[in-house]
DSSP file (Angstrom, degrees, kcal/mol; ACC not computed):
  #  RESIDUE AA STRUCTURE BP1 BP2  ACC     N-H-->O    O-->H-N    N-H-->O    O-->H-N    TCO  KAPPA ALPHA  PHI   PSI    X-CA   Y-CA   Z-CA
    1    1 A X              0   0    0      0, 0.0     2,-1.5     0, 0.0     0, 0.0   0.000 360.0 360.0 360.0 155.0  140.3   72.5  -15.5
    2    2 A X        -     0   0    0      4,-0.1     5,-0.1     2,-0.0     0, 0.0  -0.641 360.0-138.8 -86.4  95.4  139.7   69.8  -12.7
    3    3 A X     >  -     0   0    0     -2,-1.5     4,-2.1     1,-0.1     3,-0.1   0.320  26.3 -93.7 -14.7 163.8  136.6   68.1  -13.3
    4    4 A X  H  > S+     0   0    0      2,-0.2     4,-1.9     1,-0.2     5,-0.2   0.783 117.5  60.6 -88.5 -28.7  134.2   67.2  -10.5
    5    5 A X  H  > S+     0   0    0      2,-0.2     4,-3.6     3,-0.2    -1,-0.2   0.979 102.4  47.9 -44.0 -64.3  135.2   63.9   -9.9
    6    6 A X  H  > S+     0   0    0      1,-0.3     4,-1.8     2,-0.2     5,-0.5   0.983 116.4  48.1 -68.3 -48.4  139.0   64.8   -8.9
    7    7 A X  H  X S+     0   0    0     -4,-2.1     4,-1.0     2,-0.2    -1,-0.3   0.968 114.3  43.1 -78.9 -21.7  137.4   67.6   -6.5
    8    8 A X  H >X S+     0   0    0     -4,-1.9     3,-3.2     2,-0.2     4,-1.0   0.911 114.1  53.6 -61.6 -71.4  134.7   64.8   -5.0
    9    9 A X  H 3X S+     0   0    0     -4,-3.6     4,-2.9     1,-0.3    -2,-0.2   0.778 113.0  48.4 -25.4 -64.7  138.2   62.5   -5.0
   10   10 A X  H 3X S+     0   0    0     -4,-1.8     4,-1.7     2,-0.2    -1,-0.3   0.751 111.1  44.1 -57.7 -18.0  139.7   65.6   -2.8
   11   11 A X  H XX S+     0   0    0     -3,-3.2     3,-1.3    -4,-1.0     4,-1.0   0.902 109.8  55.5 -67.3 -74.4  137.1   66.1   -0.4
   12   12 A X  H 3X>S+     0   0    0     -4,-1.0     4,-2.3     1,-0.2     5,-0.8   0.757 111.7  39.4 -42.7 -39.1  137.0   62.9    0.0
   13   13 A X  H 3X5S+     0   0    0     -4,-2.9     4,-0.7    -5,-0.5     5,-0.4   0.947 116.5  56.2 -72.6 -39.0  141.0   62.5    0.9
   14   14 A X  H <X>S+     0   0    0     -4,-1.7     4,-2.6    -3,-1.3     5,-0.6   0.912 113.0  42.2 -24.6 -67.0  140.5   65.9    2.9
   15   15 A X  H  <5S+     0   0    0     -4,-1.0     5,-0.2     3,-0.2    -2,-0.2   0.715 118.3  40.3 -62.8 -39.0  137.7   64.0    4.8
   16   16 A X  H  <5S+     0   0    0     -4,-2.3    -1,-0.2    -5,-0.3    -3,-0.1   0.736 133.5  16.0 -96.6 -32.7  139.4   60.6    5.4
   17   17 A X  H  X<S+     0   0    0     -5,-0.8     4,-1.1    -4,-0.7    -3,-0.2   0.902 124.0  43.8-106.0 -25.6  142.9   62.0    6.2
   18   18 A X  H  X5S+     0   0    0     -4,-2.6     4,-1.4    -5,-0.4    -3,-0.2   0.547 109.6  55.4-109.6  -5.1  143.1   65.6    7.0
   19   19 A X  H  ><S+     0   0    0     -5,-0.6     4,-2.1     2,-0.2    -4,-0.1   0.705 112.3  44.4-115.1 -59.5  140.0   65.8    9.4
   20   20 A X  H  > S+     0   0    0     -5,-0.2     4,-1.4     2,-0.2    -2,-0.2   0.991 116.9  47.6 -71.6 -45.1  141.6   62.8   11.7
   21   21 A X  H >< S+     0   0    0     -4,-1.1     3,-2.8     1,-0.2     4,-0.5   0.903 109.8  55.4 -67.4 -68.6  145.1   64.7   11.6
   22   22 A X  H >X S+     0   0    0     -4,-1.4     3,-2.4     1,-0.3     4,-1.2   0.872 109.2  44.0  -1.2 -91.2  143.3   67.8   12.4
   23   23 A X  H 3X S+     0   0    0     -4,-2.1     4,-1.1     1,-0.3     5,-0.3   0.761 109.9  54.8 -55.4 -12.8  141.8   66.5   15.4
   24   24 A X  H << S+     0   0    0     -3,-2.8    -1,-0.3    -4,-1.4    -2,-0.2   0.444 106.7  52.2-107.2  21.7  144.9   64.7   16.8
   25   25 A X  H <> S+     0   0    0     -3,-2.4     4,-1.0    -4,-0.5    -1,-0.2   0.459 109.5  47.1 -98.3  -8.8  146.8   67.6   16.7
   26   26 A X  H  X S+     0   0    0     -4,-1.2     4,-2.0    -5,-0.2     5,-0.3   0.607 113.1  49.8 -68.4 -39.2  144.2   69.6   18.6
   27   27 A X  H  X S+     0   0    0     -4,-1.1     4,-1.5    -5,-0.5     5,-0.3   0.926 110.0  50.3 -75.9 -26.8  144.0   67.0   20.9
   28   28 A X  H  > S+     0   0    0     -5,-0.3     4,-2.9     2,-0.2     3,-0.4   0.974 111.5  47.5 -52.4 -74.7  147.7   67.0   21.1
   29   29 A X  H  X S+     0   0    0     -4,-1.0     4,-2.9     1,-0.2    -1,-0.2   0.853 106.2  57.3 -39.3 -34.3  147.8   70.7   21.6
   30   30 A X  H  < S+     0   0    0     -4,-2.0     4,-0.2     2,-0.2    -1,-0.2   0.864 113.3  46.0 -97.4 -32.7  144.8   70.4   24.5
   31   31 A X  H  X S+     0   0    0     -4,-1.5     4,-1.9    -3,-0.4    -2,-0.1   0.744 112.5  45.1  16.0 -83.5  147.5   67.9   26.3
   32   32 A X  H  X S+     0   0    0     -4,-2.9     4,-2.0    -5,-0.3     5,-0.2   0.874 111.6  53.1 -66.2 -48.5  150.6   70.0   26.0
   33   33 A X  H  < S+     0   0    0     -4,-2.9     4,-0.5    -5,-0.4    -2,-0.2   0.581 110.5  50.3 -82.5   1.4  148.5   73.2   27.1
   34   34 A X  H  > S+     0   0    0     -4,-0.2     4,-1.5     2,-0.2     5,-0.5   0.677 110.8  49.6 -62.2 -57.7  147.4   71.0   30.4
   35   35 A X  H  X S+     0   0    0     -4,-1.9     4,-2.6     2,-0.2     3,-0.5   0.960 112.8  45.9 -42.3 -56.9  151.1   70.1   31.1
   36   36 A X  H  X S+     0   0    0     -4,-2.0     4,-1.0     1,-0.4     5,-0.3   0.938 116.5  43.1 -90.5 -63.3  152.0   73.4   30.9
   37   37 A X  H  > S+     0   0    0     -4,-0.5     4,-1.0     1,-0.3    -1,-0.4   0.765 112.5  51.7 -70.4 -23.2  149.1   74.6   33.1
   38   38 A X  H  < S+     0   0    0     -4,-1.5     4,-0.5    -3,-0.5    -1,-0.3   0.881 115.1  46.6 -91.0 -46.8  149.6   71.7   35.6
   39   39 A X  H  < S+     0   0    0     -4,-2.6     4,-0.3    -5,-0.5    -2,-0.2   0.675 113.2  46.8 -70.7  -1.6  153.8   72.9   35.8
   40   40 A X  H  X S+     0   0    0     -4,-1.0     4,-1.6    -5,-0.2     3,-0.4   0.706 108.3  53.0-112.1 -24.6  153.2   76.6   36.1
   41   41 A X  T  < S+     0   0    0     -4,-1.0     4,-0.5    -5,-0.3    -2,-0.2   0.356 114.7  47.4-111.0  16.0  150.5   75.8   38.9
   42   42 A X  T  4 S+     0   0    0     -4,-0.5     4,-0.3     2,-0.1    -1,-0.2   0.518 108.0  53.5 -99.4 -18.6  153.5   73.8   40.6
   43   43 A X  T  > S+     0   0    0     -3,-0.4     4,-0.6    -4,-0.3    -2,-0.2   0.681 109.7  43.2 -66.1 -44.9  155.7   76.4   40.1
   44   44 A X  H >X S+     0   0    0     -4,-1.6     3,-2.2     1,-0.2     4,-1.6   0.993 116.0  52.0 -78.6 -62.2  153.4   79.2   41.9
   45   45 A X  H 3> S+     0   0    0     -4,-0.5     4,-1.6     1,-0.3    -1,-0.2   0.825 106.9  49.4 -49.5 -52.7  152.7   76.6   44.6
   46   46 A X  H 3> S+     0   0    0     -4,-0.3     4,-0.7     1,-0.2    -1,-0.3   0.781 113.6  59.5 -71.5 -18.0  157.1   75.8   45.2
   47   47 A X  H XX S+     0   0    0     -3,-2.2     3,-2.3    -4,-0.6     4,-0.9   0.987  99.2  46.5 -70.9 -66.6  157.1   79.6   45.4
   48   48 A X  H 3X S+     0   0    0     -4,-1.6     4,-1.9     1,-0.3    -2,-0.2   0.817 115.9  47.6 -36.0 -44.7  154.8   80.2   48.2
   49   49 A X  H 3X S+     0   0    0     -4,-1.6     4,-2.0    -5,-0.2    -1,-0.3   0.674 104.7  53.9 -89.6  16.8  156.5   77.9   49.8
   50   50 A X  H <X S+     0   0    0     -3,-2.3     4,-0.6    -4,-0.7     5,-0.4   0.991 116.7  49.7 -46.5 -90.6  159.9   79.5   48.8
   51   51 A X  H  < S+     0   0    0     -4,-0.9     4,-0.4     1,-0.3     3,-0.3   0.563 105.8  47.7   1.1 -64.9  158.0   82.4   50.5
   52   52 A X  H >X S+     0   0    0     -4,-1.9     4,-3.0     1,-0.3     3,-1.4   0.977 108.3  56.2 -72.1 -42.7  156.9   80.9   53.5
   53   53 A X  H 3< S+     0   0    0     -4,-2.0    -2,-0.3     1,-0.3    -1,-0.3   0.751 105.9  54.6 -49.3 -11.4  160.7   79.3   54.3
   54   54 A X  T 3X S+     0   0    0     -4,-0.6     4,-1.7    -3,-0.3    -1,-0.3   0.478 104.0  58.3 -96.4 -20.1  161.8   83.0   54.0
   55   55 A X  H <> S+     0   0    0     -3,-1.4     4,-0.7    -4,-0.4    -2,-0.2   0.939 105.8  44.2 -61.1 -74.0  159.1   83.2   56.6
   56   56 A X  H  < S+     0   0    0     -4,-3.0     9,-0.2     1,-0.3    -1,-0.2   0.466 104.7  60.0 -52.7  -1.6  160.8   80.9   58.8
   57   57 A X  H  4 S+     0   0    0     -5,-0.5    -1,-0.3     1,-0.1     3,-0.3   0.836 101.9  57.7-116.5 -51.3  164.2   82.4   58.3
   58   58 A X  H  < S+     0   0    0     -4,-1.7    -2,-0.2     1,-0.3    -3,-0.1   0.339 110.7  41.9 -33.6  -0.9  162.7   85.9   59.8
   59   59 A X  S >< S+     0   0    0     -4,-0.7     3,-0.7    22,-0.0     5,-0.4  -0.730  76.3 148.3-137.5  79.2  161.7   84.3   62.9
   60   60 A X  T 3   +     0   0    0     -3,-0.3    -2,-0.1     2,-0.2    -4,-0.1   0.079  66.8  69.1 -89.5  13.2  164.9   82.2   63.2
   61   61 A X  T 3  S+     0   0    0      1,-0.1    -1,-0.2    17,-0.0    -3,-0.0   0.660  87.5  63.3 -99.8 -10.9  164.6   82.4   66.8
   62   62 A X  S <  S-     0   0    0     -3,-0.7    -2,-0.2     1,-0.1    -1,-0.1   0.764 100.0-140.5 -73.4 -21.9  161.3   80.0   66.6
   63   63 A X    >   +     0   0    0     -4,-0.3     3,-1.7    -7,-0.1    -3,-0.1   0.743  44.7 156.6  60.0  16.2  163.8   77.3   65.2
   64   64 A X  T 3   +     0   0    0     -5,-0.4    98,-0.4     1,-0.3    -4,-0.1   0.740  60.5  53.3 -67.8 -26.2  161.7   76.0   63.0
   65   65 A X  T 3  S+     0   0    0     -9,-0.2    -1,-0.3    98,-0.1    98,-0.2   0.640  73.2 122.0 -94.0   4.9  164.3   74.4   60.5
   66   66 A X    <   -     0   0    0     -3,-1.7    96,-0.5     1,-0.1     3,-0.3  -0.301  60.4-145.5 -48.5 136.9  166.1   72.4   63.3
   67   67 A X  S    S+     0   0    0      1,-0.2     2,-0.4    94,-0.2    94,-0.3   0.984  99.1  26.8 -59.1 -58.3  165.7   68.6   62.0
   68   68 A X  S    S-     0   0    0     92,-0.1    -1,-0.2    93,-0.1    92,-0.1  -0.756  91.3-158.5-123.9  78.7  165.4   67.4   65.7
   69   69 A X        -     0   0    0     -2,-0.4    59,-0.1    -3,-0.3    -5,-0.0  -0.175  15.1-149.3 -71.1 120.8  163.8   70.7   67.5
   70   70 A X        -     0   0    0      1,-0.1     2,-1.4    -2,-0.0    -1,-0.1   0.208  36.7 -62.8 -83.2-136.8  164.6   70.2   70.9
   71   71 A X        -     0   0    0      2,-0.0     2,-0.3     0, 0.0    -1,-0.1  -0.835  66.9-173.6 -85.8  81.7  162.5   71.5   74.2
   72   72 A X        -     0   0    0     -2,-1.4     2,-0.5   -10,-0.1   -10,-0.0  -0.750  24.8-129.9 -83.0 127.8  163.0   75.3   73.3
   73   73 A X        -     0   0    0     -2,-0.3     2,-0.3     0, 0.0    -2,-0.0  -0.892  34.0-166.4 -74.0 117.1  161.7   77.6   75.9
   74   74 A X        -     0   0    0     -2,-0.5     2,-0.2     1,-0.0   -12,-0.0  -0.695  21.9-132.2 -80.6 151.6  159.2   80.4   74.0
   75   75 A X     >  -     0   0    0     -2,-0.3     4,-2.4     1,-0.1     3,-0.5  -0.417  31.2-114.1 -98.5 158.8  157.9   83.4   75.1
   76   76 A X  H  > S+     0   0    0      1,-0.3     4,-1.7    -2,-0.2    -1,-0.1   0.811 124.2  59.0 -85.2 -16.3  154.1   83.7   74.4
   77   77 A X  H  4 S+     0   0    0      2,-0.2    -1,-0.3     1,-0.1     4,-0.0   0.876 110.2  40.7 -75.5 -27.0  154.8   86.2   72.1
   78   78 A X  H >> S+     0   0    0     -3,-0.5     4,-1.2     2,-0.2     3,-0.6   0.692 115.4  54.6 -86.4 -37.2  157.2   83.4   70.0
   79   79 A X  H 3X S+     0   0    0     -4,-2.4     4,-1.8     1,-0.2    -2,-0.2   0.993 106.0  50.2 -56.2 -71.0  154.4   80.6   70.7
   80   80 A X  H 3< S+     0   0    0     -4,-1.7     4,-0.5     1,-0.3    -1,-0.2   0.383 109.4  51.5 -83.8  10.1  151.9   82.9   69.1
   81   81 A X  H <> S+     0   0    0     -3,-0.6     4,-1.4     2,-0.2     5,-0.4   0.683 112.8  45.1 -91.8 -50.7  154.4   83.5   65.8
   82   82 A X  H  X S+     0   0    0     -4,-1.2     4,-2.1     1,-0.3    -2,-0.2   0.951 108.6  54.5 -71.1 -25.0  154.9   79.8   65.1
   83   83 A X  H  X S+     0   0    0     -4,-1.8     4,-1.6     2,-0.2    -1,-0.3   0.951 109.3  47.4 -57.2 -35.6  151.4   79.2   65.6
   84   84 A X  H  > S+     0   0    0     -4,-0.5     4,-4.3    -3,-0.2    -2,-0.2   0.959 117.6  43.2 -75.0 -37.3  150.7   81.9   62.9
   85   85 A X  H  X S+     0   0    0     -4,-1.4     4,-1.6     2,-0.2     5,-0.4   0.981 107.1  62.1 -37.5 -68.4  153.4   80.2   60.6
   86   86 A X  H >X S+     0   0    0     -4,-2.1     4,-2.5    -5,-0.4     3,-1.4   0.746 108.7  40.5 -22.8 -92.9  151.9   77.0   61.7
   87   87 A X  H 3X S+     0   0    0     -4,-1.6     4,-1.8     1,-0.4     5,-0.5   0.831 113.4  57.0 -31.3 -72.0  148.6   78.1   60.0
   88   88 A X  H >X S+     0   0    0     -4,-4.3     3,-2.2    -5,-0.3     4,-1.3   0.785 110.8  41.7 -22.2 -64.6  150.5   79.6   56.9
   89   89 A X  H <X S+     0   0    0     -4,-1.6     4,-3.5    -3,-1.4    -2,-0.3   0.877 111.4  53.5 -82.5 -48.7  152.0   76.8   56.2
   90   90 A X  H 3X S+     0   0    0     -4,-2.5     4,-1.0    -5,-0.4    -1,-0.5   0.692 107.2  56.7 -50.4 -14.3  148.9   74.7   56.8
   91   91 A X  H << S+     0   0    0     -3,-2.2     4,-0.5    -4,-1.8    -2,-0.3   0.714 105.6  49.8 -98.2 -30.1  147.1   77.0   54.4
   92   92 A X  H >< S+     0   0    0     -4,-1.3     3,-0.6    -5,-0.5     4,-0.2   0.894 108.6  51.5 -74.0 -45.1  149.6   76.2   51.7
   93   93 A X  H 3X S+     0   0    0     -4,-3.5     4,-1.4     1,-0.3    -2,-0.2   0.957 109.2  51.7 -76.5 -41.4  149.4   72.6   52.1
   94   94 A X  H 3X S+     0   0    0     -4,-1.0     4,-1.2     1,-0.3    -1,-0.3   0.550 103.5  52.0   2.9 -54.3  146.0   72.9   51.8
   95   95 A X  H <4 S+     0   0    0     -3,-0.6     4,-0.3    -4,-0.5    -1,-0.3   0.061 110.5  54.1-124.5  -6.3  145.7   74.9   48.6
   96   96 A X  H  >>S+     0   0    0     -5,-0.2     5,-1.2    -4,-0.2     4,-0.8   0.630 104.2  51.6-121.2 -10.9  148.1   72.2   47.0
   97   97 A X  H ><5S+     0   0    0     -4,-1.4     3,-1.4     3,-0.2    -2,-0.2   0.780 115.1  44.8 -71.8 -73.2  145.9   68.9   47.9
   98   98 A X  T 3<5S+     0   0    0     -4,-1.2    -3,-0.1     1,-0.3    -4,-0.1   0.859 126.0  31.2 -56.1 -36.7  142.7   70.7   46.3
   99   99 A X  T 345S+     0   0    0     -4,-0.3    -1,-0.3     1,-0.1    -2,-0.2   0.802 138.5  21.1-103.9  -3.0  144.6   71.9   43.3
  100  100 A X  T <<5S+     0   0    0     -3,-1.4    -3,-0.2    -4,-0.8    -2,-0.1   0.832 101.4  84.9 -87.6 -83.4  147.3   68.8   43.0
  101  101 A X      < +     0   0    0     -5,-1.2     2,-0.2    -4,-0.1     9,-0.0   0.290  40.2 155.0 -31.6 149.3  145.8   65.7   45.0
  102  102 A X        -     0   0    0      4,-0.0     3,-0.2     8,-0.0    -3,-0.0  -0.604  50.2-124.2-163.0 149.5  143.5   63.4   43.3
  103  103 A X  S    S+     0   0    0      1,-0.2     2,-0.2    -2,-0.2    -2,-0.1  -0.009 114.0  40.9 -77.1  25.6  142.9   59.2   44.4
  104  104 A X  S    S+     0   0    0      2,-0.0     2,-0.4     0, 0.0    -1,-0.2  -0.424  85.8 168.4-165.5  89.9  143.9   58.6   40.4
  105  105 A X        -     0   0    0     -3,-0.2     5,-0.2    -2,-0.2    -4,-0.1  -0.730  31.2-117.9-100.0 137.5  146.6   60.8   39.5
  106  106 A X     >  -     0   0    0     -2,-0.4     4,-1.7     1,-0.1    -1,-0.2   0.086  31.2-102.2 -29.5 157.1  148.7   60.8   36.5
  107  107 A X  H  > S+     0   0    0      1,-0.2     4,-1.6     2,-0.2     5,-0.1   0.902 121.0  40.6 -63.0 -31.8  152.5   60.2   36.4
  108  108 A X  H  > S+     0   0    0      1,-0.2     4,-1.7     2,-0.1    -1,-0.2   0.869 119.7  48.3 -84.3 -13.7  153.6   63.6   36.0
  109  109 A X  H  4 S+     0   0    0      2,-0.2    -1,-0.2     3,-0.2    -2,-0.2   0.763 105.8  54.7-102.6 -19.1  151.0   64.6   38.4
  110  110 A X  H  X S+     0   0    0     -4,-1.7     4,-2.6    -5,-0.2    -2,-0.1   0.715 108.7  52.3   9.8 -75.8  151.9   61.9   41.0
  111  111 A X  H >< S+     0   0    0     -4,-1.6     3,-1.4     1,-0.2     4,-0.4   0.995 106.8  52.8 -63.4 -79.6  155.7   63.4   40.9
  112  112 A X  T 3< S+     0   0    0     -4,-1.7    -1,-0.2     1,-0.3    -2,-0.2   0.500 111.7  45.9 -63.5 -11.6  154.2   66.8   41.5
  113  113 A X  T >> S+     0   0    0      2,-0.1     4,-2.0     1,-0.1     3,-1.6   0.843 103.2  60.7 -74.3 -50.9  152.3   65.5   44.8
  114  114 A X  H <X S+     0   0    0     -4,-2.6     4,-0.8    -3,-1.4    -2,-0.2   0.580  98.9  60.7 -67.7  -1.5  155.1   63.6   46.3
  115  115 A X  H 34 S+     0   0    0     -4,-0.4     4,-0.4     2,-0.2    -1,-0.3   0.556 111.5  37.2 -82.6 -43.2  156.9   66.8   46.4
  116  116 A X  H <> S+     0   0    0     -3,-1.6     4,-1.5     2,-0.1    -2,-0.2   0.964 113.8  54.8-103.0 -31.7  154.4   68.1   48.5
  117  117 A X  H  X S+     0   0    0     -4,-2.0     4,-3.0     2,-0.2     5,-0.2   0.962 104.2  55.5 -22.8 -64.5  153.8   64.7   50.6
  118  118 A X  H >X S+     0   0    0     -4,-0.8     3,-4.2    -5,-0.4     4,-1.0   0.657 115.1  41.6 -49.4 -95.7  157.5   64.6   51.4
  119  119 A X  H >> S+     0   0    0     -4,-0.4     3,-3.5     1,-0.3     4,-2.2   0.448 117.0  52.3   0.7 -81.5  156.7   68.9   53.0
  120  120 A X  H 3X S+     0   0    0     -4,-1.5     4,-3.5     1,-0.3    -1,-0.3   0.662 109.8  40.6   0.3 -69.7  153.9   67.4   54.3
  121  121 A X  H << S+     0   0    0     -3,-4.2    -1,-0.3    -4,-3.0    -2,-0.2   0.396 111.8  57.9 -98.1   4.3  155.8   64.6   55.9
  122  122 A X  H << S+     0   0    0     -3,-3.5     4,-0.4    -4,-1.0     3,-0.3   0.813 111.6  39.4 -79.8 -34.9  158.7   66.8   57.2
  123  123 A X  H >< S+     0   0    0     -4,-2.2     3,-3.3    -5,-0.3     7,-0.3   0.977 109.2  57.2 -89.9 -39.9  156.7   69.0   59.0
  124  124 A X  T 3< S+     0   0    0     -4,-3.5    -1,-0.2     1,-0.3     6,-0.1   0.799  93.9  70.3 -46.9 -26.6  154.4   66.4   60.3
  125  125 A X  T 3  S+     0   0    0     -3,-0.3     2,-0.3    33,-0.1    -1,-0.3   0.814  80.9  90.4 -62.0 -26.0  157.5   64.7   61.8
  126  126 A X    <>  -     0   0    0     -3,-3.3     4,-1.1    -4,-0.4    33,-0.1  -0.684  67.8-155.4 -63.9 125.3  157.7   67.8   64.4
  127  127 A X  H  >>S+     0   0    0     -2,-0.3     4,-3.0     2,-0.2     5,-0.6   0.747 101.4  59.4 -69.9 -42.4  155.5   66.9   67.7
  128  128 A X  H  >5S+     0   0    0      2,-0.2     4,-1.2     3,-0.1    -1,-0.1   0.981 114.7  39.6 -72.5 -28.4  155.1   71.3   68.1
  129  129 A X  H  45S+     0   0    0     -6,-0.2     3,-0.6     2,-0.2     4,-0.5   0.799 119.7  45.9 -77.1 -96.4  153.3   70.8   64.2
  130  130 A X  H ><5S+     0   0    0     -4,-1.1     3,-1.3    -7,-0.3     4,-0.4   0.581 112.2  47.4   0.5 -67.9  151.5   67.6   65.3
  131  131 A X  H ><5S+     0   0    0     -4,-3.0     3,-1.4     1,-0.2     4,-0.5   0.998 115.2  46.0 -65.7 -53.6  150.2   68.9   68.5
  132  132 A X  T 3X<S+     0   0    0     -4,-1.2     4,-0.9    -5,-0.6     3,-0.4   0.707  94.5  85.9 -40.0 -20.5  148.9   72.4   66.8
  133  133 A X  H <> S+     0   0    0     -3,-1.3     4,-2.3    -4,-0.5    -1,-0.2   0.627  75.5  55.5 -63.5 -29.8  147.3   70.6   64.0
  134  134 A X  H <4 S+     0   0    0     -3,-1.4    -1,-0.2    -4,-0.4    -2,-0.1   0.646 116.4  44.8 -84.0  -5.2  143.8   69.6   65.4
  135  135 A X  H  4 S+     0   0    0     -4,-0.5    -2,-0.2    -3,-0.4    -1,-0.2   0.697 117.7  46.2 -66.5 -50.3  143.5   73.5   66.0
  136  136 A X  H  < S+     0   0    0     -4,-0.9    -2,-0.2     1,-0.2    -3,-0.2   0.966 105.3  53.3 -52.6 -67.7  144.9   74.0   62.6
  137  137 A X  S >< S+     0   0    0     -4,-2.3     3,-2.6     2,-0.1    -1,-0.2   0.586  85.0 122.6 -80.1 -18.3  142.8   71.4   60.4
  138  138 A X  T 3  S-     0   0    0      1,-0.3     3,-0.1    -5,-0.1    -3,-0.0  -0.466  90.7  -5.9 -63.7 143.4  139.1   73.2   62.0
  139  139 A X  T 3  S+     0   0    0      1,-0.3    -1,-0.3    -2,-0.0    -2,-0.1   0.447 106.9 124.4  63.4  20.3  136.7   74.5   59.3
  140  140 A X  S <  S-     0   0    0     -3,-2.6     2,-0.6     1,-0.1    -1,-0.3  -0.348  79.7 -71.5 -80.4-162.3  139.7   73.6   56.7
  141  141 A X    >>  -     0   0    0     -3,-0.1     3,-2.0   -47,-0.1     4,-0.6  -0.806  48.7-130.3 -94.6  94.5  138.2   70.8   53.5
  142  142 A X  H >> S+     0   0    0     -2,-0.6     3,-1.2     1,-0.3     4,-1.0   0.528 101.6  50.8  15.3 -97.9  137.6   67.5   54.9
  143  143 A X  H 3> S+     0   0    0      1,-0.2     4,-1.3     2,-0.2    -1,-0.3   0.575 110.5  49.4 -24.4 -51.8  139.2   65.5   52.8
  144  144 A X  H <> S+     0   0    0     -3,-2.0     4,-4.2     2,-0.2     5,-0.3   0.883 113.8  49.2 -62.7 -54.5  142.4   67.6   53.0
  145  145 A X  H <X S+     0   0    0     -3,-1.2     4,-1.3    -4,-0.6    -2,-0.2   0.881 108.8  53.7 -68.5 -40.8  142.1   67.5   57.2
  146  146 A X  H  X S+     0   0    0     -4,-1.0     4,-2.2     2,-0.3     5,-0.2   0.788 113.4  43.5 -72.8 -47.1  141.5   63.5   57.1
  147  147 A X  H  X S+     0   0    0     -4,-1.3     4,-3.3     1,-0.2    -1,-0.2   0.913 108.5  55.0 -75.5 -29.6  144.7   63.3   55.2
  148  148 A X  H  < S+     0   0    0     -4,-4.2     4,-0.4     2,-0.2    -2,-0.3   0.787 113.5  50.3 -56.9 -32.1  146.6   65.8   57.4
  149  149 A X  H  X S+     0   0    0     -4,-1.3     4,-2.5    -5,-0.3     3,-0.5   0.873 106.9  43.5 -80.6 -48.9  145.6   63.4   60.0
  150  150 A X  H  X S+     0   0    0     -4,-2.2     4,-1.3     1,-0.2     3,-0.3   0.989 115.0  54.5 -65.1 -42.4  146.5   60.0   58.8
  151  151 A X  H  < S+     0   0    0     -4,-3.3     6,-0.2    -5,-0.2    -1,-0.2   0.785 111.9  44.2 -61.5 -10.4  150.0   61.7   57.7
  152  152 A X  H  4 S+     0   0    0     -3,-0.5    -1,-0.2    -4,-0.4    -2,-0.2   0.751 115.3  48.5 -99.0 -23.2  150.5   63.0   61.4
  153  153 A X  H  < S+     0   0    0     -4,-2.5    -2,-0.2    -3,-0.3    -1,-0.2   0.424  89.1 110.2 -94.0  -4.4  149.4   59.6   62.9
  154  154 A X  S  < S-     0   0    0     -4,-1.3     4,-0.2    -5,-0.2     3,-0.2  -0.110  79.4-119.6 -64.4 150.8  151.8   57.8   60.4
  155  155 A X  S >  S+     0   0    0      1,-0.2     3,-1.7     2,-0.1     4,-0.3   0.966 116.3  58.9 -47.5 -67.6  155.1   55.9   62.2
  156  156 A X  G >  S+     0   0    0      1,-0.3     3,-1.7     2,-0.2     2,-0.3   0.639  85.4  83.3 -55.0 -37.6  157.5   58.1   60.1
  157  157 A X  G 3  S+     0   0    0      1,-0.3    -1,-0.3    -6,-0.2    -2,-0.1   0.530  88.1  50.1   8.2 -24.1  155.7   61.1   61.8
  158  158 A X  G <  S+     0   0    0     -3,-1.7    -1,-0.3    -2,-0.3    -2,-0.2   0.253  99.3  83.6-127.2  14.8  158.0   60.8   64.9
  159  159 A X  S <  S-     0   0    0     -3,-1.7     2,-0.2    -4,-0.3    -2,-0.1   0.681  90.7 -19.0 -76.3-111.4  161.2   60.8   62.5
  160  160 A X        -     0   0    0     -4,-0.2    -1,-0.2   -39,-0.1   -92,-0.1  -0.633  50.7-140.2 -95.6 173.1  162.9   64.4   61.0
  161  161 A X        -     0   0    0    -94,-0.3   -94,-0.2    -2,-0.2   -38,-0.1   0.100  51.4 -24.1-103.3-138.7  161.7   67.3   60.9
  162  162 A X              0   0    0    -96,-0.5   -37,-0.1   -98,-0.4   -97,-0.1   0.617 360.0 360.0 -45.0-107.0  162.2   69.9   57.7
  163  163 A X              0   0    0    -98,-0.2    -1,-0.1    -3,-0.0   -98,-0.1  -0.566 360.0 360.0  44.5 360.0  164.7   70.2   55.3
C-alpha cells in the first residue's frame, strides 16, 4: 500500500502541475470558443449582405452596382426603392460597427472590420448614398453616425462606387 507521504507527494505534483495545465487549457478553450463566436458572427453579417446584394439585383433598374452611376432619371416610385435599400443597407452597416468595431481591436478582428470599411467605403463613394445619408444616420447610435460621416466626408469618398 502507498503510504501517506507518496499521496501528500501526489497532491502536491497534482497541485503544482496539473492545476496550472488545467487552467491553460480552459483558458485556451475560452479563446478558441471566442474565435469561433467572432467568425460565425462574421459569417451571419457577409450573409445579410449577400442578402441585401440580392436586393439590389431585384431592383436592377435602380443601378445600384454601376461603379460610376451616372445622372439616371428615376421615377419617384424608383427614388423611393433606393432610398429603402439605402436604409437597408445603412441598417446592416450599423449592426456590424456595434458588433465588430472597437478603437482597440485585435488582429483577427481588425481583418473582419476592414471588410466592412472597404462596403462602407464603396458605397460611400456614391454622391446618391452620400446625399441620403444625413436622413439615413437620424436616431441611428452616435458613434456609428459620426463614423458614417467622417467616411462620407473622406477624399476617397468621390472615387468608385460598389463592387
Amino acid at each position: 500500500m502507498l503510504s501517506l507521504e507518496t499521496w501528500e507527494l501526489a497532491s502536491y505534483v497534482v497541485t503544482v502541475v496539473g492545476l496550472p495545465f488545467a487552467i491553460g487549457v480552459f483558458l485556451w478553450e475560452q479563446r478558441r470558443e471566442r474565435q469561433t463566436e467572432e467568425e460565425e458572427l462574421h459569417q451571419r453579417l457577409a450573409e445579410t449582405y449577400a442578402d441585401f446584394l440580392k436586393l439590389v439585383l431585384d431592383n436592377a433598374d435602380l443601378q445600384l452596382l454601376r461603379r460610376r452611376p451616372g445622372e439616371v432619371d428615376l421615377t419617384d416610385e424608383q427614388k423611393e426603392r433606393r432610398y429603402a435599400l439605402f436604409g437597408i443597407l445603412t441598417s446592416i452597416f450599423e449592426r456590424a460597427y456595434v458588433m465588430v468595431y472597437e478603437a482597440d481591436m485585435n488582429r483577427q478582428r481588425r481583418r473582419l472590420w476592414q471588410t466592412w470599411d472597404d462596403y462602407i467605403q464603396e458605397w460611400c463613394a456614391r454622391a446618391d448614398y452620400r446625399s441620403a445619408l444625413p436622413d439615413l444616420l437620424r436616431g441611428e447610435d452616435e458613434e456609428f453616425a459620426d463614423y458614417m460621416r467622417r467616411r462620407a466626408d473622406a477624399p476617397s469618398a468621390g472615387g468608385a462606387g460598389p463592387a
